[in-house]
C-alpha positions in Angstrom: 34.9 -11.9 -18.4 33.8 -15.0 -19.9 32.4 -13.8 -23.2 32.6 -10.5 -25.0 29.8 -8.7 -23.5 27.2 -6.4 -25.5 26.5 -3.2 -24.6 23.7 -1.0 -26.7 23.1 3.0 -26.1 20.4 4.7 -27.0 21.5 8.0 -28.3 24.4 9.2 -30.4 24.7 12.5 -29.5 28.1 13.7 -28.1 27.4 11.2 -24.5 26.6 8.7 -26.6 29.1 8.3 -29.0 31.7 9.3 -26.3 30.3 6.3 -24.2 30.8 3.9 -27.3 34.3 4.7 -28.0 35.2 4.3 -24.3 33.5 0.9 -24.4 34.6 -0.7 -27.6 38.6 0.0 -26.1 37.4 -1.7 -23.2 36.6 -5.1 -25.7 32.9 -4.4 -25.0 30.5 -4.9 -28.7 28.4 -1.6 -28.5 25.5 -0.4 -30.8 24.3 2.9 -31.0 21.2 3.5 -31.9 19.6 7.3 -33.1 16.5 8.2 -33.1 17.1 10.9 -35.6 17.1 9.8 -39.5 20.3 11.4 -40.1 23.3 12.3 -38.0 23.6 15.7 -38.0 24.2 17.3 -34.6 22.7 20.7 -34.1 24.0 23.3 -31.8 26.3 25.8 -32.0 29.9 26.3 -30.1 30.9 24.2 -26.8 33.8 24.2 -24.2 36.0 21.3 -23.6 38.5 21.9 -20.2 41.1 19.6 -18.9 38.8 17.5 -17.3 37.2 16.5 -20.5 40.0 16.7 -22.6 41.3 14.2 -20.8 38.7 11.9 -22.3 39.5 12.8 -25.3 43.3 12.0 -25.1 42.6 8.7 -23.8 41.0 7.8 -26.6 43.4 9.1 -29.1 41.4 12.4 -30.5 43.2 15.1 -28.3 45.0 16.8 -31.3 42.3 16.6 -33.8 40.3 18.3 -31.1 43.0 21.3 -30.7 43.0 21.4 -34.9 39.5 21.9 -34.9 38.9 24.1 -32.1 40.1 27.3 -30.9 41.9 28.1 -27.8 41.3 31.3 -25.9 43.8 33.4 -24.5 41.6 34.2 -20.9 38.3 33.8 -19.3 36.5 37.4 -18.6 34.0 38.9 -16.3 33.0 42.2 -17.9 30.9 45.2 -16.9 28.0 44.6 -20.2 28.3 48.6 -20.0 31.2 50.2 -18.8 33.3 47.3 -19.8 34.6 47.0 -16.3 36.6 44.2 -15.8 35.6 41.7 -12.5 37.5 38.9 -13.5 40.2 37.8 -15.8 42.2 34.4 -15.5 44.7 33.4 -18.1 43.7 30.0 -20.0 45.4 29.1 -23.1 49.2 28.1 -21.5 48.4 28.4 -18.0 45.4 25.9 -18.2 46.9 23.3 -19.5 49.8 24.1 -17.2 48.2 23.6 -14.2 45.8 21.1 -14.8 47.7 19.0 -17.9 45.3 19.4 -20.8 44.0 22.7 -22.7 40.6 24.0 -22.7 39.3 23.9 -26.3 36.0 25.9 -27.5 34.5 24.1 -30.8 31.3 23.9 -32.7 29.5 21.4 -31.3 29.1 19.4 -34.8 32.8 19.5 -35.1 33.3 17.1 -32.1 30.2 15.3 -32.8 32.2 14.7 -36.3 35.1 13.7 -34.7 33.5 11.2 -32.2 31.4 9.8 -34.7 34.4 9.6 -37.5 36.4 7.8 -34.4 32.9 4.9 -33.8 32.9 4.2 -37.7 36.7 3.6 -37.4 36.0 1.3 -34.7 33.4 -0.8 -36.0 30.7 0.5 -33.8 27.1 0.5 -35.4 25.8 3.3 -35.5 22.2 2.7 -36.4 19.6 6.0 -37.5 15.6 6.8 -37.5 15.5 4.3 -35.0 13.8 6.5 -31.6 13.4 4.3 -28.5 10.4 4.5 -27.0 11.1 2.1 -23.5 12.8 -0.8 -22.9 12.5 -4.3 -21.1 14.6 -5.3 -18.2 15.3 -9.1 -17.8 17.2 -11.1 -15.2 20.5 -11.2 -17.5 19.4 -9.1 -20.6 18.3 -5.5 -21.6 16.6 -4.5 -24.8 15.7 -1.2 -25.9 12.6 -1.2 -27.5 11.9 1.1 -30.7 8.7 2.5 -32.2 9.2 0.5 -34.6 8.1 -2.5 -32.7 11.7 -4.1 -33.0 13.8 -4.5 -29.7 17.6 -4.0 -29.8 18.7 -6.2 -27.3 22.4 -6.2 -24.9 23.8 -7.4 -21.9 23.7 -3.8 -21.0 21.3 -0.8 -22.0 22.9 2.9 -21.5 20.2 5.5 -21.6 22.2 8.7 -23.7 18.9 10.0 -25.0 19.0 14.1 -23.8 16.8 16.0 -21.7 13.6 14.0 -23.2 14.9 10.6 -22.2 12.3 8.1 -23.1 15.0 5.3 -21.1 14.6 8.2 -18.0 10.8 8.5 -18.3 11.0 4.6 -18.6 13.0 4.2 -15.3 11.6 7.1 -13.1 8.1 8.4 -14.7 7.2 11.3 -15.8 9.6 14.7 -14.8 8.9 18.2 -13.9 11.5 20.5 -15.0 11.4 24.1 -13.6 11.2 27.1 -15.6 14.3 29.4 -14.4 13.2 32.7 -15.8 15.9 32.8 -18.2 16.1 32.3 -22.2 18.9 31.8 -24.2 19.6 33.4 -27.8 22.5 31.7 -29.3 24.2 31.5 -32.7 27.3 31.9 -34.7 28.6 34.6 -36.7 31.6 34.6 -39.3 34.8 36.4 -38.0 34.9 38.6 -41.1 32.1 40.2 -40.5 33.3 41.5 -37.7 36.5 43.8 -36.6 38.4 41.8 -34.7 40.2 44.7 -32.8 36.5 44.8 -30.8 36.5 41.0 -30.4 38.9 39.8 -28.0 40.4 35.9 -28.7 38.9 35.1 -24.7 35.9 33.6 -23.3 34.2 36.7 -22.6 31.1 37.1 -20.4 29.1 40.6 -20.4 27.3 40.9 -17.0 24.3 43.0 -16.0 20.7 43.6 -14.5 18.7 40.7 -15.6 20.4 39.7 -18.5 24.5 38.7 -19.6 26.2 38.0 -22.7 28.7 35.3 -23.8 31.2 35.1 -26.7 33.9 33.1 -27.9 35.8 32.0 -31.2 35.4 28.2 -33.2 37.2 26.8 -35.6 40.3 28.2 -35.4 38.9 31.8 -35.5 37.1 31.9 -38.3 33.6 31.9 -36.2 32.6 33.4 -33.0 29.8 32.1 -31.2 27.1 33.9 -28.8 25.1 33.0 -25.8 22.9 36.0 -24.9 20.3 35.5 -21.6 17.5 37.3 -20.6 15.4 37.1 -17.8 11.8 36.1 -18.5 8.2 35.7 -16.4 7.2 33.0 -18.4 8.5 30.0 -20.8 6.6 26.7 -21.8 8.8 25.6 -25.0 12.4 23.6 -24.1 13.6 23.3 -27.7 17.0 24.2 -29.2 15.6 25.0 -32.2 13.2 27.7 -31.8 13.6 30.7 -33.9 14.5 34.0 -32.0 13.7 37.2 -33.4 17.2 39.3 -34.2 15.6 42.7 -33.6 13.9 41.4 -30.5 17.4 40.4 -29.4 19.5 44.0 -30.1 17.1 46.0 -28.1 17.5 43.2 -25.0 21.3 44.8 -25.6 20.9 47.7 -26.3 23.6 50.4 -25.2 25.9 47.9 -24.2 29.5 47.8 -24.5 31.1 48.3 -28.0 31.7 44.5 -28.1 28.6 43.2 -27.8 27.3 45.9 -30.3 29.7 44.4 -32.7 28.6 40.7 -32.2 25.1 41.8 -32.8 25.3 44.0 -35.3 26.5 40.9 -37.4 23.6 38.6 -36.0 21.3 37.2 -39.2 19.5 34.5 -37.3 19.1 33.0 -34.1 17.7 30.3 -32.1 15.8 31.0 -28.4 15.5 28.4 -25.9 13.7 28.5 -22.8 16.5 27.0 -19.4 14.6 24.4 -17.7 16.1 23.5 -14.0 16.0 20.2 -12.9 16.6 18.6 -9.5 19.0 15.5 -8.4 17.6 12.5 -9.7 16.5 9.5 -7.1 18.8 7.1 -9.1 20.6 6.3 -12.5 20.1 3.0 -12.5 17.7 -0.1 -12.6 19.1 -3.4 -13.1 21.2 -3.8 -16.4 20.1 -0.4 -17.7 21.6 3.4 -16.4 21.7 6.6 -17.8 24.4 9.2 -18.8 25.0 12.8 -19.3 21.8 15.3 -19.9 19.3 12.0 -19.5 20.3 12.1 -15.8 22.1 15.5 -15.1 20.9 18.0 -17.7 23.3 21.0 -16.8 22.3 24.8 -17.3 25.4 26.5 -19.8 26.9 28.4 -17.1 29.4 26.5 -15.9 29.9 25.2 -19.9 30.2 21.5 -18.4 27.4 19.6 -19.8 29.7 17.8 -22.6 32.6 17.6 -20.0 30.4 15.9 -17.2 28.9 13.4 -20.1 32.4 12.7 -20.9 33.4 11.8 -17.5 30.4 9.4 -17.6 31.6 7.9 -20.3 35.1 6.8 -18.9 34.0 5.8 -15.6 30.7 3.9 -17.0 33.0 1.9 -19.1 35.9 1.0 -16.4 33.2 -0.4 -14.1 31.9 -2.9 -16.4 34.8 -3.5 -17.5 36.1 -4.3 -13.6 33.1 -5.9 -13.0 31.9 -9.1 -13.9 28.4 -8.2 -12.9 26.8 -5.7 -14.9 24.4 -4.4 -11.8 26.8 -3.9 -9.6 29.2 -2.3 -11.9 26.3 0.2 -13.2 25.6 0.7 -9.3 29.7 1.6 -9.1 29.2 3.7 -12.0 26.3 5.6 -10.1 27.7 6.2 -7.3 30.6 7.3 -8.3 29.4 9.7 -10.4 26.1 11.1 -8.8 27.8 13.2 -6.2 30.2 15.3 -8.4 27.5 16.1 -11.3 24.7 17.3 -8.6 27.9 19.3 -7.9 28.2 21.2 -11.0 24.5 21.4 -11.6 24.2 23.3 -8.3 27.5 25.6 -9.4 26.2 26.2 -12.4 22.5 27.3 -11.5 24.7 29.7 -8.5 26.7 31.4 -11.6 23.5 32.1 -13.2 22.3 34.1 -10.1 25.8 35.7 -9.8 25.6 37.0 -13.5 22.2 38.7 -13.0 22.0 41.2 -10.1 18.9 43.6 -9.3 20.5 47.3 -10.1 24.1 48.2 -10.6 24.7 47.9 -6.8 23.7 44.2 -6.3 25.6 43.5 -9.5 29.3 45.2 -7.4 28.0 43.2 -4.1 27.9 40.0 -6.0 30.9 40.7 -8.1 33.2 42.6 -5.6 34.6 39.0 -4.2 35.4 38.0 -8.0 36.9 41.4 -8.6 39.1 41.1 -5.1 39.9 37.4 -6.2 41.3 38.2 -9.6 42.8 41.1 -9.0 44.6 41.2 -5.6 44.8 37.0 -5.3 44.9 35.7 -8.4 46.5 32.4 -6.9 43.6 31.9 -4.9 41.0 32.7 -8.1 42.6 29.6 -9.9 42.3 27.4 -7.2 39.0 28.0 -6.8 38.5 25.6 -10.2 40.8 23.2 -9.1 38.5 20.4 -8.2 36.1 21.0 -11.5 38.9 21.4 -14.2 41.8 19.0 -12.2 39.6 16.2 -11.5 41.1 13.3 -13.2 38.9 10.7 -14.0 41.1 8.6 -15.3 43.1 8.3 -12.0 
């Protein structure tokens, strides 16, 4: 590479910032630029498995990512009723046991502290209130034009920008997400409100006719954080941010399991988001400019990969430029090695949400039976069955 080349992203969210660090330890300049006016990531807990992690230990942040998260001791399949357990696999040794790394839950502005703490360390600009609204392509240059007028202009462009990607409706028009029938409550509650005898250290999921509920621990313990999903005719709002009603959500529960009781008995507030399906894009890439994580693969939460696939982005975007003296071929690289395996995982993850909601307490033992058999009676064969999501090395 003749000259230290200059790579700009639009979007410092947890892709974004991820993509920068990868870069910049490649020798590549990068800029960051936000359209929000401060950086303050909103959210509530995520999960990082060995596939991501590795990410994270490659650029040096593995063990400030244990410090701040919280590992669980299983993953559970529950009755949301009877308590009935379909599935149980161990995580907190055996993960990183078998696949080399741990799997980590943490509050989603923890790790976008971390990653951003990491880019300031590194000399990446990180610039603010600065909202891209498209971007010119030239023969040897991309620039990312803003609002403002100004144009923020690389060797490379890297569309991180979320769900509303103004670089994706730029690239590929207008989109036309589907409405799944599904909302999401979520939140986070502090552990001493609650007895912790009723709250199991796992990642625990509560199945059951048109509805399940999700729960796990952040920072260390001291908060445990919900996902609660309801089936729904209608939904025309796709905002993280939308006020949910608490009372509204207790009676969607109501008479379940002694757990979940507990959870939402605690509940002050809540947000309520509408899940939005979307199908395989055409392509992530045109010319010097391509997209990463949820601006070209937004992921529905039930497979808990949508940080994890924008992390594996991140490492393989930034070893094919650096490989690569030509930036459109290595962003076509980039493309097609990653297309495949995140259509994957978008297409597992709209199945679990199928699996979780049967018609009728008999549907729900047809679907789960196989999961029940699995964990129960071949437990070796129920772990393998994640093998090529959570022991996919990307770094290989």
């Amino acid at each position: 590479m003749s000259r230290k080349q200059r790579i700009v992203i639009a979007g410092a969210g947890l892709g974004g910032l991820c993509a920068a660090l990868c870069l910049a330890r490649q020798g590549f300049e990068v800029e960051v630029v936000e359209r929000a006016p401060e950086l303050a990531e909103v959210g509530a807990g995520i999960q990082i498995s060995a596939n991501a992690a590795r990410v994270i230990a490659h650029l040096g942040l593995l063990d400030e990512l244990r410090r701040r998260g919280f590992e669980p001791e299983t993953a559970e399949i529950r009755d949301g009723r009877s308590g009935f357990t379909y599935f149980r696999n161990r995580l907190r040794d055996a993960h990183a046991e078998r696949y080399g790394f741990p799997y980590v839950q943490i509050h989603r502005a923890d790790l976008h502290d971390l990653l951003l703490t990491a880019c300031t360390a590194a000399g990446i600009a990180v610039t603010i209130d600065s909202p891209v609204l498209t971007y010119r392509a030239f023969e040897r240059t991309a620039a990312a034009v803003l609002i403002s007028g100004r144009e923020v202009e690389g060797d490379v462009l890297i569309g991180a920008d979320g769900i509303h990607s103004a670089v994706r409706m730029r690239m590929l028009g207008a989109e036309r997400p589907r409405f799944t029938g599904q909302v999401a409550w979520r939140g986070t509650i502090p552990a001493e409100r609650l007895d912790r005898a009723k709250v199991a250290p796992v990642a625990g999921v509560w199945a059951g006719p048109g509805r399940h509920f999700v729960h796990y621990y952040l920072r260390g313990g001291a908060l445990v954080n919900f996902v609660a999903i309801e089936e729904r005719p209608r939904w025309d709002r796709e905002s993280w941010t939308e006020p949910g009603a608490v009372a509204e959500l207790r009676q969607a529960f109501a008479g379940w399991h002694e757990t979940v009781q507990e959870i939402l008995g605690a509940v002050e507030n809540t947000f309520l988001w509408g899940l939005f399906g979307r199908d395989r894009l055409k392509r992530w890439t045109d010319g010097r400019v391509a997209l990463l994580g949820d601006a070209c693969h937004p992921m529905l939460p039930f497979m808990a990969q949508g940080a994890a696939m924008a992390f594996e982005d991140a490492y393989v975007l930034a070893r094919c430029l650096a490989g690569d003296d030509d930036p459109v071929a290595a962003l076509k690289a980039y493309e097609r090695l990653r297309i495949d395996r995140a259509t994957r995982v978008q297409r597992q993850a709209m199945e679990n949400g199928r699996l979780f909601h049967a018609r009728g307490r008999a549907e729900q033992w047809r679907r789960l039976a196989p999961v029940w058999l699995a964990s129960h009676v071949l437990p070796g064969i129920a772990r393998s069955r994640f093998d090529w999501l959570y022991g996919f090395d990307v770094t290989a």
